[in-house]
Structure formats: C-alpha cells, structure tokens
C-alpha positions in Angstrom: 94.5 46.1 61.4 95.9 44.7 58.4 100.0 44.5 58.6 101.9 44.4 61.4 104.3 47.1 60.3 101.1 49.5 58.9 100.4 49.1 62.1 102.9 49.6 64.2 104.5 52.6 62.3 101.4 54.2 62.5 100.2 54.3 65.7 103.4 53.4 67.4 105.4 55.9 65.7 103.4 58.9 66.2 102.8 57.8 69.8 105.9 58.1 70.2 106.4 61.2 68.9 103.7 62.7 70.7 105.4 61.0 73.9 108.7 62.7 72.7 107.5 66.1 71.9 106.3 66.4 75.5 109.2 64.9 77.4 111.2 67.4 76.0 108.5 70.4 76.4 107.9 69.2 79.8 111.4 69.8 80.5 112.6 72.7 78.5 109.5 74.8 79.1 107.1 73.4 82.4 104.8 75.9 82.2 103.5 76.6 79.0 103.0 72.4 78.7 101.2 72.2 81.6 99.1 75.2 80.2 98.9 73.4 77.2 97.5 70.7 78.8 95.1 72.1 80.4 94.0 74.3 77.8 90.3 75.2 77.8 88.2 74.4 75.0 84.7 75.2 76.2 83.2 76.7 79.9 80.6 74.9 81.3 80.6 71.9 78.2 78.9 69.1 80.6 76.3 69.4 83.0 75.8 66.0 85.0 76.1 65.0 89.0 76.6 68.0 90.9 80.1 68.2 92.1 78.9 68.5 95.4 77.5 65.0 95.4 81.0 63.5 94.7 80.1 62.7 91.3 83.3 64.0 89.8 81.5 65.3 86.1 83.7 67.7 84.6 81.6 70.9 83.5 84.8 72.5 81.5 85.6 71.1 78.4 90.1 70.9 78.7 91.7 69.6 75.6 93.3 66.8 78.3 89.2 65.5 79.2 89.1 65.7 75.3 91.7 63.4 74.3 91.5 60.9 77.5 88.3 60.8 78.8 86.5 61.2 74.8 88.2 60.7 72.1 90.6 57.5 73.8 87.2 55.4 73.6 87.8 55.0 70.4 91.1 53.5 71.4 89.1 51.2 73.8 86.6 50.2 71.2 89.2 48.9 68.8 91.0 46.8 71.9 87.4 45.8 72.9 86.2 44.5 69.3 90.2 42.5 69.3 89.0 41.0 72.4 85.2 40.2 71.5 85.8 38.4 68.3 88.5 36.1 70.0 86.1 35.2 72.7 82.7 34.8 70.6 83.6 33.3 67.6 83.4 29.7 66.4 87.5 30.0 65.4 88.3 33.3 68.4 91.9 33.3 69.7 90.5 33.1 73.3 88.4 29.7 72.9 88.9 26.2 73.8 91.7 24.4 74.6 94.7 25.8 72.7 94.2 29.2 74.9 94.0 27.6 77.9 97.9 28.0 78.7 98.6 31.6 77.3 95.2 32.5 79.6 96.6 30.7 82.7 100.4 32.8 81.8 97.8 36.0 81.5 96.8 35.2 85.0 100.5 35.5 85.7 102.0 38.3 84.0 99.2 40.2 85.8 99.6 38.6 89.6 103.3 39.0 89.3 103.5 42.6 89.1 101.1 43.2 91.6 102.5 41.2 94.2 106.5 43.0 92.8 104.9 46.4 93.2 103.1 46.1 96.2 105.7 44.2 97.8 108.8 46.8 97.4 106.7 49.5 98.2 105.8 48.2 101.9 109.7 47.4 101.7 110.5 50.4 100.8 108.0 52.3 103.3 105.4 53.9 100.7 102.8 51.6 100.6 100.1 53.9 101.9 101.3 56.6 99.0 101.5 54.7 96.1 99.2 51.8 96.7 96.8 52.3 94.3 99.2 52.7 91.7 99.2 48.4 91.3 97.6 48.5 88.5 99.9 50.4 86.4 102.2 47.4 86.0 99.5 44.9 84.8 99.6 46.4 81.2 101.0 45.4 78.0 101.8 47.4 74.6 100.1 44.9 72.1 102.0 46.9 69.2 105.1 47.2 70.8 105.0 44.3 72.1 104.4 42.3 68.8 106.9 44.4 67.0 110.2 42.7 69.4 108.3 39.7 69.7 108.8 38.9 65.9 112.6 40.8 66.0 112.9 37.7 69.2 111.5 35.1 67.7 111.0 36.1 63.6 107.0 36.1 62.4 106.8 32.3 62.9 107.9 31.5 65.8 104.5 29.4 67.6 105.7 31.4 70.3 104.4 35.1 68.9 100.9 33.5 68.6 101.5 32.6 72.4 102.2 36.1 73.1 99.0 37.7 71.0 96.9 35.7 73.0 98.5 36.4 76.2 98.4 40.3 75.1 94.8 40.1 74.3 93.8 38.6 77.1 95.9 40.9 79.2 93.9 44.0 77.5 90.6 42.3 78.5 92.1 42.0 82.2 92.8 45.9 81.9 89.3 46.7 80.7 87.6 45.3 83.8 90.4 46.6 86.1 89.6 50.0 84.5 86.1 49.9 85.0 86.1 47.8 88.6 88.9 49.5 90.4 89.1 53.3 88.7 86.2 54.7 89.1 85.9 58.4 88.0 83.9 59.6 91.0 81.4 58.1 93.5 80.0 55.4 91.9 76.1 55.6 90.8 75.5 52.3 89.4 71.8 53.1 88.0 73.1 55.5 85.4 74.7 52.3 83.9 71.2 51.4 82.9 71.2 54.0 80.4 75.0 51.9 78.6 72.7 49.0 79.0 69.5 50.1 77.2 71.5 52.0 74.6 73.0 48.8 74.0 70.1 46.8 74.0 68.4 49.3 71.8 70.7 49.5 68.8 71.3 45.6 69.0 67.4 45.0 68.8 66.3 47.6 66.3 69.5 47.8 63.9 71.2 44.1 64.2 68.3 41.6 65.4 65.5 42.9 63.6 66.6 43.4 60.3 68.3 40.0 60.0 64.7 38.8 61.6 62.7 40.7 58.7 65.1 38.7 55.9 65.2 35.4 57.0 64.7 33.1 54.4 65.6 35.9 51.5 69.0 35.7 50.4 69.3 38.9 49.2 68.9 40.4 52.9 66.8 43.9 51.2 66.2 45.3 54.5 69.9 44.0 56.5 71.4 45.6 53.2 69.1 49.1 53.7 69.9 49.3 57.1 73.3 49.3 56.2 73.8 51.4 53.3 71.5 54.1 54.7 72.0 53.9 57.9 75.4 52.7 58.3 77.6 53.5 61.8 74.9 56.3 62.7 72.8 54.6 65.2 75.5 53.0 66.9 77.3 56.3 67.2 73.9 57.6 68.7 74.3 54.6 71.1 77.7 55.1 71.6 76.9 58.4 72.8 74.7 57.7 75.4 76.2 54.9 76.8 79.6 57.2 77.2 77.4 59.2 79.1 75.7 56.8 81.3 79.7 55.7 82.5 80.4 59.2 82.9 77.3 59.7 84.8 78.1 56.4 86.8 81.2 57.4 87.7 83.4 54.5 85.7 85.9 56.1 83.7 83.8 57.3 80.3 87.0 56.4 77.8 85.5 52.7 78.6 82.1 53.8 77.8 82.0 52.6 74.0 82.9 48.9 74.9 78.5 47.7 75.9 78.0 48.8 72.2 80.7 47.2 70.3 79.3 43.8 70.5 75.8 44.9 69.0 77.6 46.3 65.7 77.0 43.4 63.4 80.4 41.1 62.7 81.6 38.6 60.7 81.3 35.0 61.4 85.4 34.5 61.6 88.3 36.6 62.9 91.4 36.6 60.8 93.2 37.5 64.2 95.0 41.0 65.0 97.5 42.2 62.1 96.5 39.9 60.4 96.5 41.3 56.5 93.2 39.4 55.5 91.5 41.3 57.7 91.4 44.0 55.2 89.1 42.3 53.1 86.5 41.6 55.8 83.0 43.8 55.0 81.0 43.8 57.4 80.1 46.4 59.5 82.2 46.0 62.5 85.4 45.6 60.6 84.4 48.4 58.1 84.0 50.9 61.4 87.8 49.8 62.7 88.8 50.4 59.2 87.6 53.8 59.2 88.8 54.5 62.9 92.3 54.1 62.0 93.4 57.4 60.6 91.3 59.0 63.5 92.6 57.1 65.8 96.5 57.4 65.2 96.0 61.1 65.3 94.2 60.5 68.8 97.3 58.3 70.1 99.6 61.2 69.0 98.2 63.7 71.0 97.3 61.3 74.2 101.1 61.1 74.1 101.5 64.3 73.7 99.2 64.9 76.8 99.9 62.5 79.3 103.8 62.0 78.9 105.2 65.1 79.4 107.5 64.2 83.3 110.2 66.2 83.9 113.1 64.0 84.6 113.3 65.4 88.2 110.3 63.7 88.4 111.5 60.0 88.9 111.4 58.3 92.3 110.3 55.5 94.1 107.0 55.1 91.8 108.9 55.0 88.7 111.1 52.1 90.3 108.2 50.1 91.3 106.5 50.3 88.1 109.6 49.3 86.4 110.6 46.4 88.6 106.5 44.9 88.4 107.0 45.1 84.4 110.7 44.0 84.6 110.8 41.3 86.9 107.0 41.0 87.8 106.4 40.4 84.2 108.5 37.1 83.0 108.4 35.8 86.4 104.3 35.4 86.8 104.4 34.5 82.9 107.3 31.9 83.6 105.6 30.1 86.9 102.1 30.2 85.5 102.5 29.2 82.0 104.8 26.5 83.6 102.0 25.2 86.1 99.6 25.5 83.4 102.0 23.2 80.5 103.4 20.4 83.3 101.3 20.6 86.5 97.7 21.0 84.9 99.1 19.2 81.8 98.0 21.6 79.2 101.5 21.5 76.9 102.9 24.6 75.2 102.4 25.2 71.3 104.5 22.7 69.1 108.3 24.0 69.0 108.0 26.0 72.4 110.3 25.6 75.5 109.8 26.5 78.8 112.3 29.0 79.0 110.4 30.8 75.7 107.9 31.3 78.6 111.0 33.6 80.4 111.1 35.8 76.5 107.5 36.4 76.5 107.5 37.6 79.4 110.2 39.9 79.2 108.4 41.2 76.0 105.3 41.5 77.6 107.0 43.8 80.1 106.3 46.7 77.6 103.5 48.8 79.0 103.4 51.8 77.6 100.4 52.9 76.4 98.0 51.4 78.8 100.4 51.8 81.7 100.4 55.6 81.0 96.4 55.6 80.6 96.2 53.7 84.0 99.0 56.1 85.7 96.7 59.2 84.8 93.4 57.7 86.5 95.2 56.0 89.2 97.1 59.2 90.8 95.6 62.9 90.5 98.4 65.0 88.7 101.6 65.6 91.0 104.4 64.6 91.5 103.2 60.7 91.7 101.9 60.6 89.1 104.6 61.8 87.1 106.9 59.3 88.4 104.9 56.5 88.1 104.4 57.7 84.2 108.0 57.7 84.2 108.2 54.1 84.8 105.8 53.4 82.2 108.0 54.9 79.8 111.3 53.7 81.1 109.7 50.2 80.1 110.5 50.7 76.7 113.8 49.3 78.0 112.3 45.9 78.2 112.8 45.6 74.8 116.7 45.3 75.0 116.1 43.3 77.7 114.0 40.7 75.5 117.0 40.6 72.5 118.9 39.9 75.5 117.4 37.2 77.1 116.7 35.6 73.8 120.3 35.2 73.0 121.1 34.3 76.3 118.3 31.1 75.8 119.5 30.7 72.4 116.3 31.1 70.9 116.1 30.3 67.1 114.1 32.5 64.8 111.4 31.2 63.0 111.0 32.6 59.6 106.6 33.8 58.8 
C-alpha cells in the first residue's frame, strides 16, 4: 500500500463501481441479478460435513461462495498483515503507550453502536428480528475513511494518525467478531487443528528453519534459496488448508488465511498503512501484498458487484438502525471513550488534538462500507433483512458530508502533510 490516493482510487473506486453497477441492476432488472449472483460455476465443487450434520459446507461452487467465502481472504489477509505488523513490531502502530487512547476510543466506536442498534430496535419492536444484525455497525472503511479524514483535517493533522490507529484496531475487533460470533455452520472446533498445524508447519519448515540453518552466515544461502525457489508456494499450500480447516470448522472460510500470515517471513519495521516507503520493503510478506493488489482490486469490484445490489424498496427498519449505530453510535462511543481515556485515565491526546477532534473522528469513522456489507451478508440469510440492513451500510457513505460538516462546525484547522 504505497499512496494513499493509489490506494484509494484503486480499490475504492472500482468498489464502488461494482457497488453501483448492481444497485442499478438490482433495480432495473431483479431477476437476472439475482441469477447472476447465484450463477453456478461448478456442481458438487466441495465435499465436507454432511449437510445433514449442520455443517453448512457448500457442495456447489456459485460465483457469490467464490467471491465472498474464497477469493475475499485475500482481502482479509491484507487487513490481517496491517494489523500484525502494528501489534508485533518493535515501532507497530498498536504498541505502547501512544496507542493506548485511540485503543480505548476503538473500544468506543464499537460499544456505541451496539448499544444505538440494539437499543432502537427493542424501541422500535424488532429486536428478536434483527438482533443479530449488531455487528454490522461496528465496522469502519479504512480507505474511505482515510480519504475524508485528510479532506477534514489535511495529511498532517496528528489527528489522521489517531484515526489509522483507531481504524486498524477497529479491523482487528471485526476479525474476531467474524470468527467468534458468525459462524458458518455448527461449529466443529477440532477441524481448526488442521489452520493450526498448517500454520505451524510452514512457519517451522520454511521461516524457522532456514534462518536456523544460516545463523552466523551473512549471506543467508539457504533463507535466500528458500526464497527465490520457493517463494509464496508453500504458504499458499498452507493457506489452502487452513481455509479448509475454517470451512470445515464452521468459522466463516474468507477468515481462513489470517493463522498463516504471521508465519510469512516480515520485515523488522512497518512504515505504517499508505505509507509510500512501504514500496520499497523486500521481504516476503510485503512482496506477497505487493503482488495481491491488482488481484485484489479486481476481487473488491466484483464483491460489490455481488453483495450490493438492494432494490430501494428494500429499506426499512434495518437500514435505519444500521445508519443511526454508524451515525450517532459512532462519534459518540469515540467521543466518551477517547475522553475517559485522555482526562479520566490521564492518557492525553496526540500534540495539537482537542477533545471535540474526538466528535470528527468519529463521525469519519462512521463509514462502514465495505466490512459492514461483508458482515450484513453473514449476519442475515438473503431476504429482505438483509437487503435492508446492506442498505444502511451503503447509506453510510453519507457520513462523509456529515464529517466536512462537523469539522467546520468545530472549526477545525487543516494541517498541511
């Protein structure tokens, strides 16, 4: 991930035109989209847990199972390697003090719109309908999210490093809400030994062992073998059969890439996310992200393309609740955490932040998008639910006017990168 607007033109853009495309199918021709969707690729493509046992294995290959329960692991990974270098390295985002406050906000911006959805739906009298729906809110668009952070506050505002941390954390949250809370089927823990021993596998044989063998030798002949002969292969192998062992498991298989990523052999510093630097980073983890971008823009086009086609008679009383948890849930946890965290616990905010910045980030953070359409798809089965609750993830784009807004309205200035 090199620069912000490489990045965001390229997968935002073409997510959003795959999001576009199939609003207006959706609309102008039901049928055929939903045929599209379903399409079938290959009969009788997976053979795992017999249905009757609850295990939920799909044995029909559908170009939707493609694109969301394959191919958006990839999507996963790339969130999940974000996530591991700012929590394992010596200079990670995520460690020590300094991330102590946008972790605490984090805490927040998640809390709040749980308690905002749940709450208006017992208000409103469909709590037992769209109750597990309260995830859906929880999620930020990193790459949206960024993009009107920096129109807000300009590229160096302290307060846009604030809200990368706050969104990385926030996709670290989703991970294990994903995998905890959404399972795909009755869960069979066991099979999750097979993730594990993949990932214990490659680590030992492809990352520990070679570095092992060229200790003391400074031209690293066997780390540099593995590498140039073997390259991503064996971790693709691994990758494999842990996706398996989640599908088998019943967790939702998109997550099943995230055991392996942090065997892949990294670098000993992050330059942090869009950060240009980046580019010039060699090692093996970085050089697999490189090579996933292409791929995965193309992927992000056609989840959009997939999961957002709602017909507009669609919205109702899920599409309000996920708008008001992102909308109001959002800045409010943000703003009473991150405030309880900077004066009560005494942690401060970044140099040249203000307490009400804390009300901007939030309102920025209420962007879910991407994440809250991936979450709306495992948390209802298709209907008329889940179409509305999609809804609301897409209505959140509106968040973004509402951030311009409430930064003029607490006269923030812009900080020049």
């Amino acid at each position: 991930m090199y620069r912000v607007w490489n990045y965001v033109t390229n997968y935002s853009l073409l997510l959003i035109a795959g999001a576009a495309i199939a609003l207006v199918w959706a609309n102008l021709s039901p049928d055929s989209y939903h045929h599209f969707v379903h399409l079938v690729l290959v009969d009788d493509f997976l053979i795992g847990q017999a249905e009757a046992e609850g295990g939920g294995i799909t044995r029909t290959l559908t170009l939707h199972f493609l694109v969301n329960d394959v191919l958006m692991a990839f999507f996963f990974a790339i969130a999940a390697k974000e996530v591991w270098e700012a929590v394992i390295l010596e200079n990670g985002s995520l460690r020590g003090s300094k991330a102590l406050t946008p972790l605490v906000a984090t805490a927040g911006g998640m809390i709040g719109p749980i308690a905002v959805y749940l709450g208006l739906a017992a208000v409103l009298g469909v709590y037992e309908t769209v109750s597990r729906g309260w995830a859906i809110p929880t999620a930020t668009d990193i790459a949206f999210s960024y993009l009107v952070g920096r129109m807000v506050f300009g590229a160096g505002h302290p307060a846009i490093r604030f809200l990368l941390l706050l969104a990385i954390a926030d996709d670290a949250g989703g991970l294990i809400i994903l995998a905890v809370f959404y399972p795909t089927g009755t869960l069979a823990p066991a099979w999750l030994l097979l993730s594990l021993a993949a990932a214990i596998g490659v680590f030992v044989l492809f990352n520990w062992l070679p570095r092992k063998l060229d200790r003391g030798n400074q031209l690293r002949p066997v780390s540099t073998w593995v590498r140039m002969k073997l390259s991503f292969w064996p971790y693709l192998i691994a990758g494999c059969l842990s996706w398996f062992g989640f599908q088998e498991a019943g967790i939702h298989p998109a997550l099943g890439l995230l055991p392996i990523v942090p065997t892949i052999p990294h670098a000993d510093r992050a330059f942090g996310i869009f950060a240009e630097a980046e580019q010039y980073l060699t090692d093996l983890l970085n050089w697999i992200e490189h090579r996933l971008k292409l791929p995965v823009e193309v992927v992000l086009f056609f989840f959009g393309l997939l999961n957002a086609g709602v017909e507009f008679s669609a919205i109702s009383e899920p599409t309000w609740l996920v708008l008001a948890g992102l909308i109001i849930g959002k800045p409010v946890g943000i703003l009473l955490f991150g405030w309880f965290a900077a004066r009560v616990l005494g942690l401060g905010l970044p140099q040249g932040m203000r307490i009400s910045d804390l009300v901007v980030i939030g309102c920025v953070a209420a962007i879910g998008f991407t994440v809250a359409l991936f979450v709306a798809s495992v948390a209802f089965p298709a209907g008329p639910v889940q179409d509305a609750a999609k809804m609301g993830a897409l209505l959140s784009f509106g968040a973004a006017i509402l951030s311009l807004a409430a930064g003029k309205l607490f006269q923030v200035e812009k900080v020049a990168g």
